[in-house]
C-alpha positions as CSV (number, residue, x, y, z in Angstrom):
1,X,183.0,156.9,113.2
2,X,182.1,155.3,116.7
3,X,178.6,153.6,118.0
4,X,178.0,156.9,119.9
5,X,178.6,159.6,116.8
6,X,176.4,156.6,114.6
7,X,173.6,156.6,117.6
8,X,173.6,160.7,117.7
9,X,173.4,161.1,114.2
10,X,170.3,158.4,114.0
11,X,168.3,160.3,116.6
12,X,169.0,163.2,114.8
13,X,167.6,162.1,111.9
14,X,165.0,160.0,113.4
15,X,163.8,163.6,115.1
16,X,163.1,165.2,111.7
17,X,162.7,162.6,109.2
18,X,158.7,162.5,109.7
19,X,158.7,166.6,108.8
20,X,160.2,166.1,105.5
21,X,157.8,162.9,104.8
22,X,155.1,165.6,105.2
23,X,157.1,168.2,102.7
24,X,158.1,165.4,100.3
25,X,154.3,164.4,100.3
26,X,153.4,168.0,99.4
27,X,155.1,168.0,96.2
28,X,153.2,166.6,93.1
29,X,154.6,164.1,91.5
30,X,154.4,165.6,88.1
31,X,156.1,168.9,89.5
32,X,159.1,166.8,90.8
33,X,159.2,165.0,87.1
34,X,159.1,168.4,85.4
35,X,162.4,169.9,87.8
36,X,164.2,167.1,87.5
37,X,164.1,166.7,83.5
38,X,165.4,170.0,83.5
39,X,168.1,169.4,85.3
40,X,171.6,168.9,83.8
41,X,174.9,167.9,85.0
42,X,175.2,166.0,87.9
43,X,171.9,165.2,89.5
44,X,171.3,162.6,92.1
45,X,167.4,163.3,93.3
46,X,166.9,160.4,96.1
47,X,163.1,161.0,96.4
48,X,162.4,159.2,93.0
49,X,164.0,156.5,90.6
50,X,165.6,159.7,88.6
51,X,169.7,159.7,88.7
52,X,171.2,161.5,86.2
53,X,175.3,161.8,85.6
């Protein structure tokens, strides 16, 4: 990957990152606990210390 895919793909990002701050602040803490102990496989939830294999 080249400086200019890396810089469009950082704007990109950058663009929308704040909207899901806002969405990943509407979720409860304990609802995200409650989903993701339920979960079973493979799991990887970045939002929280939880990674399951």
């Amino acid at each position: 990957m080249n400086d200019n895919q890396t810089n469009t793909i950082r704007k990109r990002y950058n663009r929308i990152a704040g909207v899901f701050d806002i969405m990943d602040n509407m979720i409860q803490e304990t609802w995200r606990k409650d989903v993701t102990q339920q979960a079973e496989g493979k799991v990887l939830e970045s939002a929280s210390e939880l990674v399951k294999t």
